[in-house]
Residue, then its C-alpha position, 0 to 999 in steps of 0.5 A: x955244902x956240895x951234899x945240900x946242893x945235891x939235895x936241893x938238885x934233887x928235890x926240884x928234878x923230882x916234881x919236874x920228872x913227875x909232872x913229865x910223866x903225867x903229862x906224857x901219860x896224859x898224852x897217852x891214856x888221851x890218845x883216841x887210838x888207846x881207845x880203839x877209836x878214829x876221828x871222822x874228821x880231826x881237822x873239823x872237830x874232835x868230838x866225833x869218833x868210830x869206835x867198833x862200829x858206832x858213832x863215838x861223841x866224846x866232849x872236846x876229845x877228852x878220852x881220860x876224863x871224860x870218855x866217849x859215848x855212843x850216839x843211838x841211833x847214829x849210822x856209821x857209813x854216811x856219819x859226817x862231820x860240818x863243824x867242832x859241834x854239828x854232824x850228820x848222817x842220812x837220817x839226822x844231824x847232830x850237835x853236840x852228839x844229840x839229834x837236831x830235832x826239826x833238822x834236814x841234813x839233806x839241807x844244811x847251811x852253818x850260819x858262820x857270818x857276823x861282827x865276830x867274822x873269824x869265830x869258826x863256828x857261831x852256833x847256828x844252823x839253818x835247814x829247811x827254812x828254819x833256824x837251830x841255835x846250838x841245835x835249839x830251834x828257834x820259833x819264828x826265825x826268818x831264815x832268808x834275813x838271818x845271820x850271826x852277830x857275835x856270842x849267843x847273839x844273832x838276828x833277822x830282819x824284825x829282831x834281835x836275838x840272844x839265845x833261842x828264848x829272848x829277843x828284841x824288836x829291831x830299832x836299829x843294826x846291832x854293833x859290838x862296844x869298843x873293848x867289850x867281851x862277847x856278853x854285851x851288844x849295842x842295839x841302838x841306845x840301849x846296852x844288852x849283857x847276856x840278853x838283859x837291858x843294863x843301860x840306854x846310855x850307849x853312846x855314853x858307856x864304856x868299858x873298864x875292864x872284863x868286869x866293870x862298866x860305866x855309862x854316865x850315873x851307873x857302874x855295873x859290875x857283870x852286867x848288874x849295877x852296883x850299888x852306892x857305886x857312882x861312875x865319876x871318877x870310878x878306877x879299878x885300883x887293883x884287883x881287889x880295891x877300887x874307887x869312886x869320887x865318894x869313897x874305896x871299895x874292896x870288891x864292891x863293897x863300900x870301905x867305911x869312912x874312906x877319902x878317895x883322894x888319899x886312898x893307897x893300896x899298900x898290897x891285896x889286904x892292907x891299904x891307907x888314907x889319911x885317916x885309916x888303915x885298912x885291911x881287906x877292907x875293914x877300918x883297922x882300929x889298932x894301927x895307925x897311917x903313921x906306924x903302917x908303911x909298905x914294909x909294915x904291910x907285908x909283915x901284916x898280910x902273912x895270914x899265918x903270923x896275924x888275925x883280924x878280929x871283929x870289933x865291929x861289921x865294919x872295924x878289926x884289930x889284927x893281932x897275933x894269931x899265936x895269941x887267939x884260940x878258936x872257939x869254934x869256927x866262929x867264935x875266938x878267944x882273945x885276951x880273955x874276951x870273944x869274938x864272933x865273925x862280925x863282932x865283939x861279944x861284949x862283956x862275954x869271956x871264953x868261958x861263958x860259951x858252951x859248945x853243944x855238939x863237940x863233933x862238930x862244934x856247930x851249936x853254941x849257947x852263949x848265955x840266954x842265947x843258942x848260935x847256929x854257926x855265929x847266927x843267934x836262932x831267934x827264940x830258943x829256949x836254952x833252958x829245953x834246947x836239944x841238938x838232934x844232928x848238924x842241921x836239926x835241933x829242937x826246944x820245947x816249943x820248937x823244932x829247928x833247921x839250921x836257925x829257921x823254926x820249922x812250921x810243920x814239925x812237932x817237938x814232942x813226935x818229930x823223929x830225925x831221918x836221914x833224908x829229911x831236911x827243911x825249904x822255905x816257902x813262899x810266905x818265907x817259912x820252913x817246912x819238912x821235905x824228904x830228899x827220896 
């Protein structure tokens, strides 16, 4: 006994120990004196450095990974560093280790102000009369009237801006929204995320979560609405599941035949109501409410014991995954039937589908049909039906990339290179391009 606690000892003091010695490592190999390399000003900023002789910008220090490099044209006599991301010299300023084009270094001021008053630096700089946006000039930014909100937003007296390229006439003072991120903004009725107008409800929205948001018909999702979505009665569940008056929804997406009022989530993949069991949001039609407790669920979530398998886009059965052979990555055997990624194949049996590239396993004809992966490739004829590599294929009639036909391309001449590949244009068609 005492042996196998030893053992145990051992096997949990040796990842210990190695993550010990990589980190101390890292220390060491990321240390700017192992590069023969000395901060201008490490209580400023981290990224500018002197390293024989030159001007050194090395992203947030990371000497291991990253390195340094030298900034052309920079002088290492008057370099000075303003903040994390801006420097100067008697010539140029810098942001981020590129030259302010437009920038006067004799005439500096950071903009630091705003709704956010303790971010150590905004991004912004005035010189000379103008206003830079993380060393972008803005075109037509008063700089007498200019200061910072928060995030990429800032403003003068006639609009409000986010980034250097959109900005908004100014109707009122912006503000920031109770609980949001730095994403959004107020500027009167109107709710701004990442410079986009999601909602002129402002005094009716409200913030979820980091991720959701709700105003009085709408709920976003990252500043987009989300569709069949209605904000009465929307609740983030958990992490994985959440609700509306209507219906469940795993992620965003609708959970057929859900009753809200019912809805229990039992772990991340397994929930119930009093109609169905569900499994990472899919009706699961071989268990029932009954026979699935919190118990059951667990045994149902271990990914290597159960398989869920389509009989629908919308319903599975889990089974045990003992019990399944894979076809292919999308095709799976069954109890002598098969299963595609969205669906049961009807009348189908595991001999009937024929691999066409064993390397891969890519192509299958099922019938009269060829598959690219689980999706059919509309026309071909199997009869002719010919793989040429992991994307290309051909018929008599046709040659094919991935399952789209290629307009441009003949069957009889087309010759396969290695650089070649298909785009789609602007009337929805493939065309050859060369990637050289």
């Amino acid at each position: 006994m005492k042996i196998l606690i030893w053992i145990g000892i051992i096997f949990l003091v040796i990842p210990l120990v190695g993550a010990l010695i990589a980190f101390i490592f890292g220390l060491y190999v990321n240390n700017p004196s192992t590069h023969n390399a000395t901060a201008y000003d490490s209580k400023i900023s981290n990224q500018y450095y002197l390293r024989d002789g030159k001007v050194v910008y090395v992203l947030d220090g990371n000497f291991f990974q990253i390195g340094g490099s030298p900034i052309e044209g920079a002088d290492p006599d008057t370099f000075n560093v303003i903040s994390q991301s801006y420097a100067k010299d008697s010539n140029s300023v810098y942001y981020n280790g590129r030259r302010v084009e437009g920038a006067d270094p004799s005439s500096i001021q950071l903009v630091t102000s705003g709704i956010n008053a303790s971010k150590e630096e905004s991004g912004y700089l005035i010189s000379r009369g103008k206003v830079f946006c993380y060393g972008q000039m803005i075109e037509g930014a008063d700089a007498a009237s200019f200061s910072y909100l928060l995030g990429s937003y800032a403003m003068d007296k006639e609009y409000l801006y986010y980034y250097t390229d959109v900005k908004f006439s100014r109707k009122a003072m912006p503000e920031a929204i109770k609980n949001a991120n730095e994403r959004y903004i107020r500027h009167g009725e109107q709710v701004i995320y990442q410079g986009k107008i999601i909602s002129n409800e402002a005094s009716r929205f409200k913030i979820i979560n980091d991720e959701y948001a709700v105003d009085e018909q709408h709920v976003y999702s990252h500043g987009d609405v989300v569709e069949d979505m209605v904000a009465d009665g929307f609740t983030v569940i958990t992490p994985y599941y959440r609700k509306d008056k209507s219906q469940a929804y795993y992620f965003n997406t609708p959970i057929p035949e859900s009753d809200p009022s019912t809805f229990k989530v039992l772990n991340d993949s397994v929930a119930k109501d009093n109609k169905h069991v569900y499994y990472n949001g899919y009706i699961v039609d071989n268990r029932t409410v009954a026979e699935v407790s919190r118990s059951d669920a667990s045994e149902l979530e271990k990914l290597w014991k159960w398989k869920s398998l389509h009989l629908s886009p919308t319903r599975v059965i889990l089974v045990p995954t003992d019990d399944v052979k894979n076809i292919t990555n999308n095709f799976y055997a069954y109890n002598n039937e098969v299963y595609g990624r969205n669906n049961k194949l009807v009348g189908v049996k595991p001999e009937d589908v024929v691999i066409l590239d064993e390397y891969e396993k890519i192509f299958v004809r099922i019938g009269g049909e060829i598959f690219y992966y689980h999706i059919a490739i509309e026309g071909a004829d199997p009869n002719t039906f010919t793989v040429i590599s992991d994307r290309f294929s051909k018929d008599a009639n046709y040659v094919y990339w991935e399952e789209y036909k290629v307009v441009d391309a003949d069957p009889l001449t087309f010759e396969y290179e290695e650089n070649l590949y298909a785009d789609e244009n602007d009337a929805g068609e493939y065309y050859l391009k060369n990637s050289e």
